[in-house]
N, CA, C and O of each residue as an XYZ file, in Angstrom:
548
protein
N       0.831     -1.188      0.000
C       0.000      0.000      0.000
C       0.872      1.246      0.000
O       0.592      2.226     -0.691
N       2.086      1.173      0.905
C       2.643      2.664      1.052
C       3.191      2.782     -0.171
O       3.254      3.848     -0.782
N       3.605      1.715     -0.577
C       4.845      1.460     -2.320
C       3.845      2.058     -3.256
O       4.035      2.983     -4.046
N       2.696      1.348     -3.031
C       1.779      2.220     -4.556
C       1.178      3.400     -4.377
O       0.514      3.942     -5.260
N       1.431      4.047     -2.826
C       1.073      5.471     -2.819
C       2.148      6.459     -3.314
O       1.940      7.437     -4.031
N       3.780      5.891     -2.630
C       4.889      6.305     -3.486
C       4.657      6.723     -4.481
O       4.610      7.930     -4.718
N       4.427      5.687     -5.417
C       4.892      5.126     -6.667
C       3.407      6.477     -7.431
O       3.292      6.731     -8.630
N       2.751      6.921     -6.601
C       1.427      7.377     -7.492
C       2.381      9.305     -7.131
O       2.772     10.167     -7.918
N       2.394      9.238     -5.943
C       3.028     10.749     -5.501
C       4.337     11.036     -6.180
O       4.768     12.167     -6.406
N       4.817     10.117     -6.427
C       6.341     10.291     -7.656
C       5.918     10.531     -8.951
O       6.448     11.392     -9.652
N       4.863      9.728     -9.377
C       4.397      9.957    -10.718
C       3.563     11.196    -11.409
O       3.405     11.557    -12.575
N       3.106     11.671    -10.135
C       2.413     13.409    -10.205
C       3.856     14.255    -10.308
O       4.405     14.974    -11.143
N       4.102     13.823     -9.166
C       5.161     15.142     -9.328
C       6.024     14.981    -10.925
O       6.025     15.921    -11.720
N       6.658     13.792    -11.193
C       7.404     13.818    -12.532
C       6.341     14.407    -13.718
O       6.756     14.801    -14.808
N       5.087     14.405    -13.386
C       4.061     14.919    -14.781
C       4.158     16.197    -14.685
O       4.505     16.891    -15.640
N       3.830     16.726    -13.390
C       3.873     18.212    -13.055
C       5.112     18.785    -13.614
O       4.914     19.760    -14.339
N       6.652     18.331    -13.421
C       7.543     19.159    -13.900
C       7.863     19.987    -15.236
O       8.624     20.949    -15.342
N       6.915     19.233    -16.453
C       7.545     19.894    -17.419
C       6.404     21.261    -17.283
O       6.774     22.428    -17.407
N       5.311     20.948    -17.071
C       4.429     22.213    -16.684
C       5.424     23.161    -15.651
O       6.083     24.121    -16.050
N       5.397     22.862    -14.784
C       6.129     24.170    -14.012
C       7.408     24.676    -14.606
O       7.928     25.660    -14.081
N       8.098     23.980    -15.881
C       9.371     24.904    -16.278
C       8.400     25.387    -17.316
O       8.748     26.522    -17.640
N       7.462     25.055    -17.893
C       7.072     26.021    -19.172
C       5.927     27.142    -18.439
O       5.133     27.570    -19.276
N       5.744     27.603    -17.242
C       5.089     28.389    -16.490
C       6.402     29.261    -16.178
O       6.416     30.470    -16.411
N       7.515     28.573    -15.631
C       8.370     29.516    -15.446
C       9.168     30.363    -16.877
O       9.857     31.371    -17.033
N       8.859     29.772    -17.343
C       9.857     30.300    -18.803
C       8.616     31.518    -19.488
O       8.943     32.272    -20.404
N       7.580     31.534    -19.037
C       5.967     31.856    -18.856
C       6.523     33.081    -18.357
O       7.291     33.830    -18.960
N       6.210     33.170    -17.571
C       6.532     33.964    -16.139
C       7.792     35.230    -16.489
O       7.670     36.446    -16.348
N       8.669     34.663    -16.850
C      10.205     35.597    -17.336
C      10.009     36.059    -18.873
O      11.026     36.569    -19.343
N       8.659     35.965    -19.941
C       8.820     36.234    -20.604
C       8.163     37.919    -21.113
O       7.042     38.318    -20.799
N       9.112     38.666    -21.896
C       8.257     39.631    -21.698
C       6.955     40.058    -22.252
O       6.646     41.235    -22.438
N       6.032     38.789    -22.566
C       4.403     39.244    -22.431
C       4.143     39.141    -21.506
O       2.933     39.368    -21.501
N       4.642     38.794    -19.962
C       4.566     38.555    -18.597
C       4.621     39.886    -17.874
O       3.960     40.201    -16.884
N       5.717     40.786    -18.671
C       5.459     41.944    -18.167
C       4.355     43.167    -19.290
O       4.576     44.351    -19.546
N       2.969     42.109    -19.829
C       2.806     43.509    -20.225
C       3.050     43.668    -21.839
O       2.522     44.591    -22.459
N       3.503     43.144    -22.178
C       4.085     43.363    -23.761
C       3.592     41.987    -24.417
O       3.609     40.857    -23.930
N       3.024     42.550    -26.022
C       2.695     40.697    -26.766
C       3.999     40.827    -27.481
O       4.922     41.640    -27.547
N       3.701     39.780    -27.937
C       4.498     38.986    -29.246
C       4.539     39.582    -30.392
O       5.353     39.408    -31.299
N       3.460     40.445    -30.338
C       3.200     41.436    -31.541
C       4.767     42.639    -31.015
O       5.664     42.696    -31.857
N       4.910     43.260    -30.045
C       5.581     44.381    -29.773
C       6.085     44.849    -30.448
O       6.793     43.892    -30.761
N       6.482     45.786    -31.204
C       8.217     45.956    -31.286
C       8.570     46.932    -30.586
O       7.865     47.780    -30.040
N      10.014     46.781    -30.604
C      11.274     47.551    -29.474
C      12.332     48.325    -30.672
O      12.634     48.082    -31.841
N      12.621     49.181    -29.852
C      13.778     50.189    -30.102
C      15.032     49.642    -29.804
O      15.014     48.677    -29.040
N      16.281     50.085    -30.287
C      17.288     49.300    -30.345
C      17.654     49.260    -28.942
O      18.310     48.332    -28.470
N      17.218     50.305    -28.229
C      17.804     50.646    -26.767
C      17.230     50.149    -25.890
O      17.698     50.238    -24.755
N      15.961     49.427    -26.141
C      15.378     48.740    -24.948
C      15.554     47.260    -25.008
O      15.099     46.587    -24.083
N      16.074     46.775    -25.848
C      16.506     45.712    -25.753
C      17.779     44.844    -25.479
O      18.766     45.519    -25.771
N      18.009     44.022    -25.180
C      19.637     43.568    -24.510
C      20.093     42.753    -25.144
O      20.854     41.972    -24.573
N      19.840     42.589    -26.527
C      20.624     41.840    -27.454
C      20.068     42.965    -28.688
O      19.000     43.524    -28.435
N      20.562     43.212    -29.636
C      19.610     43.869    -30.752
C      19.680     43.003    -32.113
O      20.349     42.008    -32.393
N      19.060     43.495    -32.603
C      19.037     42.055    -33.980
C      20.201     42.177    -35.152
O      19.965     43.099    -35.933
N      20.906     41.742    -35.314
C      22.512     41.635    -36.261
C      22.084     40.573    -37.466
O      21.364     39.576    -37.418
N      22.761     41.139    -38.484
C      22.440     40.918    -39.835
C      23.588     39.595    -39.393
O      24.627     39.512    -38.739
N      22.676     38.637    -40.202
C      23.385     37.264    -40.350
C      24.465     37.504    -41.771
O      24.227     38.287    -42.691
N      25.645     36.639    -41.657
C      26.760     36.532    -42.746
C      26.097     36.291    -44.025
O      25.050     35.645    -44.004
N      26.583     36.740    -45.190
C      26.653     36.245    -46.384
C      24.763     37.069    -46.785
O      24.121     36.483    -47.657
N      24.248     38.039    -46.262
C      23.131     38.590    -46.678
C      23.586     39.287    -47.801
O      24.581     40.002    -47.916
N      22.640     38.954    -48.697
C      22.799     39.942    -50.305
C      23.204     41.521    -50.020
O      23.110     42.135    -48.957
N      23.594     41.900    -51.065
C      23.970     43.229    -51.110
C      23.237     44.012    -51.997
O      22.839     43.240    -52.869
N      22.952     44.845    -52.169
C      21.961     45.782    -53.002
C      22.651     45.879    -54.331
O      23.879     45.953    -54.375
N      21.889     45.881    -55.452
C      22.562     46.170    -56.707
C      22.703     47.289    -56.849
O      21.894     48.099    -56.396
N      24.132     47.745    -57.742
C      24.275     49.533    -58.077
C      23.586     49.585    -59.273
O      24.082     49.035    -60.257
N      22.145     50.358    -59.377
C      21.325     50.576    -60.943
C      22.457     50.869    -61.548
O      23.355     51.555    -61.058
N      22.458     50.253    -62.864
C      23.656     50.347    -63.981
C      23.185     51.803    -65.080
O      23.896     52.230    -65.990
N      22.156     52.222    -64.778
C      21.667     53.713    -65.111
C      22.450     54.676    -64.284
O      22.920     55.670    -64.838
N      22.631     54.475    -63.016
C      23.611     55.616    -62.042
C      24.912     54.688    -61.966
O      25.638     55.130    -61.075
N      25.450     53.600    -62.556
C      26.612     53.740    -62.399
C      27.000     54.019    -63.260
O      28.009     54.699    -63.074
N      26.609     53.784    -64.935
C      27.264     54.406    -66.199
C      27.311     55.834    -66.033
O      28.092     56.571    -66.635
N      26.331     56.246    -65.082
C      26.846     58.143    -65.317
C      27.949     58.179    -63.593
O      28.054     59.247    -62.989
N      28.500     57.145    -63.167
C      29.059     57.367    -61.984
C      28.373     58.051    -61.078
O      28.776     59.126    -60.632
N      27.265     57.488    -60.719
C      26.364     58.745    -59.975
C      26.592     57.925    -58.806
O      26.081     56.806    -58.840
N      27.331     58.288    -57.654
C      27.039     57.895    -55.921
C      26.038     58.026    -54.932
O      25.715     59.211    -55.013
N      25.394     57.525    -54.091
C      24.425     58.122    -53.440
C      24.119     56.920    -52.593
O      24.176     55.762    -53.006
N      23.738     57.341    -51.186
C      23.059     56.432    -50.339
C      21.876     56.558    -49.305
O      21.450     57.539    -48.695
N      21.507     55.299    -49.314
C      19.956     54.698    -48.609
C      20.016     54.756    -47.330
O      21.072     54.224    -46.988
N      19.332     55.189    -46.284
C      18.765     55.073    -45.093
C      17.502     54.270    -45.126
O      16.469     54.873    -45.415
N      17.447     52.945    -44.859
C      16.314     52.377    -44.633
C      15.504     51.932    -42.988
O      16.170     51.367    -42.120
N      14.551     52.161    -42.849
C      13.830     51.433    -41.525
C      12.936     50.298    -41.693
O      12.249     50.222    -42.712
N      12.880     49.384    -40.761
C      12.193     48.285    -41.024
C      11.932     47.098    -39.161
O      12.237     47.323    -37.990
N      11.513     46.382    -39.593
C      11.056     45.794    -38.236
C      12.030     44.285    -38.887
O      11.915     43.931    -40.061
N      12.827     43.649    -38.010
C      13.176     42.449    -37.655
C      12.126     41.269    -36.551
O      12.315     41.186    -35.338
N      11.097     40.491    -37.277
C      10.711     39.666    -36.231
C      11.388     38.626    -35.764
O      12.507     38.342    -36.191
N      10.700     37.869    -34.721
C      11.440     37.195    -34.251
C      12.021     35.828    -34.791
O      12.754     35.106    -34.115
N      11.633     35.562    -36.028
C      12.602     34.629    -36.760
C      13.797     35.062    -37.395
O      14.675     34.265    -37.725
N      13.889     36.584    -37.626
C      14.954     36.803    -38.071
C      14.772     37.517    -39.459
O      15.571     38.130    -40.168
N      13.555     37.246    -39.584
C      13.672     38.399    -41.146
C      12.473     39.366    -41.227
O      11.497     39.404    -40.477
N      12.730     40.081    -42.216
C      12.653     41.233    -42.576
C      10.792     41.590    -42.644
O      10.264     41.485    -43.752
N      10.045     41.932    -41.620
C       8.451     42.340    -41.886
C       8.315     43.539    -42.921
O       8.075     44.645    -42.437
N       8.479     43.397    -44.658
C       8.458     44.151    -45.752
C       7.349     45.003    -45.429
O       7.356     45.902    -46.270
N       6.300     45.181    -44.541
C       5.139     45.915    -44.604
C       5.396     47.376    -43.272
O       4.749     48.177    -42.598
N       6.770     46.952    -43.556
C       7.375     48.114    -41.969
C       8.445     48.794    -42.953
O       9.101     49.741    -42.519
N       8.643     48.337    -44.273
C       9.672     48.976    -44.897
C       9.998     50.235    -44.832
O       9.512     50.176    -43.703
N      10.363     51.384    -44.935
C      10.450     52.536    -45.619
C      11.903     53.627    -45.472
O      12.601     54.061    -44.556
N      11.857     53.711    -46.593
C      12.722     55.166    -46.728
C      13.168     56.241    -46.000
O      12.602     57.332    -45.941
N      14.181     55.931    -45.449
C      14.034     57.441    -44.232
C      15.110     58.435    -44.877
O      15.119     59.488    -44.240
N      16.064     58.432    -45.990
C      16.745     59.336    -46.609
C      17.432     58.405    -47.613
O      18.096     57.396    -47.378
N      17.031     59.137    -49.125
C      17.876     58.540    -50.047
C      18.024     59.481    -51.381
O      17.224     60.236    -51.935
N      19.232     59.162    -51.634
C      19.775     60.362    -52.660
C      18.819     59.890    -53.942
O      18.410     60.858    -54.582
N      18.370     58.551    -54.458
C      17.958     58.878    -55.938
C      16.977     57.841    -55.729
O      17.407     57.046    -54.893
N      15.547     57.456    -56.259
C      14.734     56.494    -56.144
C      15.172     55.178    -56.876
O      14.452     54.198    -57.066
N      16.129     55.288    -57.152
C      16.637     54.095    -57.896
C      17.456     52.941    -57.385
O      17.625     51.750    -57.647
N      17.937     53.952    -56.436
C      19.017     53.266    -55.367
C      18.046     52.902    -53.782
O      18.381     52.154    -52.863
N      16.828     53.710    -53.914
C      15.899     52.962    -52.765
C      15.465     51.577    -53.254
O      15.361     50.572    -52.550
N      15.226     51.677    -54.578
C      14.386     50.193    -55.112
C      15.541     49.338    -54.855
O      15.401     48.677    -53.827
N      16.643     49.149    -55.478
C      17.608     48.435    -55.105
C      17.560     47.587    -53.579
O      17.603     46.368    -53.418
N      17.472     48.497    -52.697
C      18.084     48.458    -51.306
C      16.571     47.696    -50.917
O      16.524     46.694    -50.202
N      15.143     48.462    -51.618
C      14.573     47.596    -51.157
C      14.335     45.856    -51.298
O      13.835     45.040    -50.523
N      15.024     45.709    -52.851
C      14.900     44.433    -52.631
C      16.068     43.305    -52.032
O      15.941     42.082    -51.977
N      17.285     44.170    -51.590
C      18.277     43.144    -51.126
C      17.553     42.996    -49.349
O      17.877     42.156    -48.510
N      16.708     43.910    -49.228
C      16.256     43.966    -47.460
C      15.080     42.844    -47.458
O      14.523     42.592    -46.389
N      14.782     42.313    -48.393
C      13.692     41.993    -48.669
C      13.928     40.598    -48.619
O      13.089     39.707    -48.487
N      15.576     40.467    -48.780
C      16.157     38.938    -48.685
C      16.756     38.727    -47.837
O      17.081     37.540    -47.886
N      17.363     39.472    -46.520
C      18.034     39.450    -45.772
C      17.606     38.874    -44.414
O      16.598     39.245    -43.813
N      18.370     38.034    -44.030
C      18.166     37.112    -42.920
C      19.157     38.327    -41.547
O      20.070     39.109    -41.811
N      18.529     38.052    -40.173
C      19.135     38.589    -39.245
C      19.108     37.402    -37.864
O      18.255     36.526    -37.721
N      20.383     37.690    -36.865
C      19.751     37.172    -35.374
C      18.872     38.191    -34.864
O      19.130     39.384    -34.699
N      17.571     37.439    -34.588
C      16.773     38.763    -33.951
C      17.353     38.862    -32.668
O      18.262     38.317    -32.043
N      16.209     40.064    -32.429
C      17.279     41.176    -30.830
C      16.311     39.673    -29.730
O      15.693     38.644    -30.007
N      16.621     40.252    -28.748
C      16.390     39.286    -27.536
C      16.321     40.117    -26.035
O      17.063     41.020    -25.648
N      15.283     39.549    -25.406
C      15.133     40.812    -23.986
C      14.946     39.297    -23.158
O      14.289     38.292    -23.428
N      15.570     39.543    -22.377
C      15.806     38.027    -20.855
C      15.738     36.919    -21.878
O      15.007     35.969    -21.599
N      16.337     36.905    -22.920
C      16.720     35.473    -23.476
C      15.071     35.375    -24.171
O      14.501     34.284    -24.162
N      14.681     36.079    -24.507
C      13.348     35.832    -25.294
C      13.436     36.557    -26.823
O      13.408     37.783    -26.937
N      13.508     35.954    -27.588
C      13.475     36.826    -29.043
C      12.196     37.733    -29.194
O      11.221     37.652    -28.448
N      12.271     38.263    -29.836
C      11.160     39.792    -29.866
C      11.455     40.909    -30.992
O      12.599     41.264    -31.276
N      10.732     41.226    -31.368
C      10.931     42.383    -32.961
C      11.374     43.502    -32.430
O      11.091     43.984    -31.334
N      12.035     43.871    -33.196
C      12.610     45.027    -33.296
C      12.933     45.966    -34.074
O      13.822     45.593    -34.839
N      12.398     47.773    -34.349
C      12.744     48.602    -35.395
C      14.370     48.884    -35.092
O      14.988     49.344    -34.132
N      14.877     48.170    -36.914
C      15.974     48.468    -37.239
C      16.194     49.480    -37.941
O      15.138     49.904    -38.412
N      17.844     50.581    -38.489
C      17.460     51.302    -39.482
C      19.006     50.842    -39.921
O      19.853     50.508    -39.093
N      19.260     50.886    -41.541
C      20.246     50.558    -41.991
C      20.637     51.233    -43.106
O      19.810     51.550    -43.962
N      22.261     51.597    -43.242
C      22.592     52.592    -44.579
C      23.396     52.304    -45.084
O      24.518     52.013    -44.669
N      22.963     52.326    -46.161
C      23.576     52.063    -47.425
C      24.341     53.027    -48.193
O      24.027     54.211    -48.315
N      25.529     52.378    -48.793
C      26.664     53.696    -49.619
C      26.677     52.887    -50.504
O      26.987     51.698    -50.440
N      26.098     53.926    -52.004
C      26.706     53.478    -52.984
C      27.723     54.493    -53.923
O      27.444     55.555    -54.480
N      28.967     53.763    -53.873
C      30.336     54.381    -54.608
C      30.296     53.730    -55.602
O      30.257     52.515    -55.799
N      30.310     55.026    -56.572
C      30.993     54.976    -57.861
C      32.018     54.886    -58.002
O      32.673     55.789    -57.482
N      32.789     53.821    -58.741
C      34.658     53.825    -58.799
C      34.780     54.652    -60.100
O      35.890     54.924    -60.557
């Protein structure tokens, strides 16, 4: 009798555990304080920020502004979610010398993979802004 009361009070508690680490991981995340999944964050409120992964495309130089050697560069803004790429519907322009060199930039952003940012070890979106130089040789 006491063995199969053991054996029943061991077996709750081992069921209960994976619940109480996914309550705690619950608990520390920041929709816990207040914030969804939807959020996004500023580069400064967060404690990791989101970094462009290796080997992301590079913007093409329009061969219309490079045959006239024309230079000029993109300021873009955009949201990083939490897989790592690019929410195109947050895109936009925040300073650029010629519309030709925005289209460009918009479509290499459009392919670009990132580590998203991270707040207590939780991934979470974040507005990025990124600039672009294009030199004429």
């Amino acid at each position: 009798m006491r063995r199969s009361l053991l054996l029943a009070v061991l077996a709750s508690f081992t069921a209960a555990l994976p619940a109480f680490a996914q309550a705690r991981q619950v608990a520390s995340s920041p929709t816990d304080r207040g914030q969804t999944q939807e959020q996004t964050f500023f580069e400064f409120q967060v404690e990791k920020p989101a970094e462009s992964r290796p080997g992301n495309p590079r913007p093409q130089y329009p061969f219309a502004l490079l045959s006239r050697a024309r230079s000029g560069e993109v300021t873009a803004e955009f949201v990083v979610d939490t897989t790592g790429r690019v929410d195109m519907s947050t895109f936009q322009v925040v300073k650029s010398t010629d519309n030709a060199f925005s289209t460009s930039v918009r479509n290499a952003v459009a392919a670009m993979r990132f580590y998203p940012a991270e707040i207590a070890g939780h991934k979470v979106r974040e507005l990025a802004q990124q600039h672009f130089v294009f030199a004429a040789q």
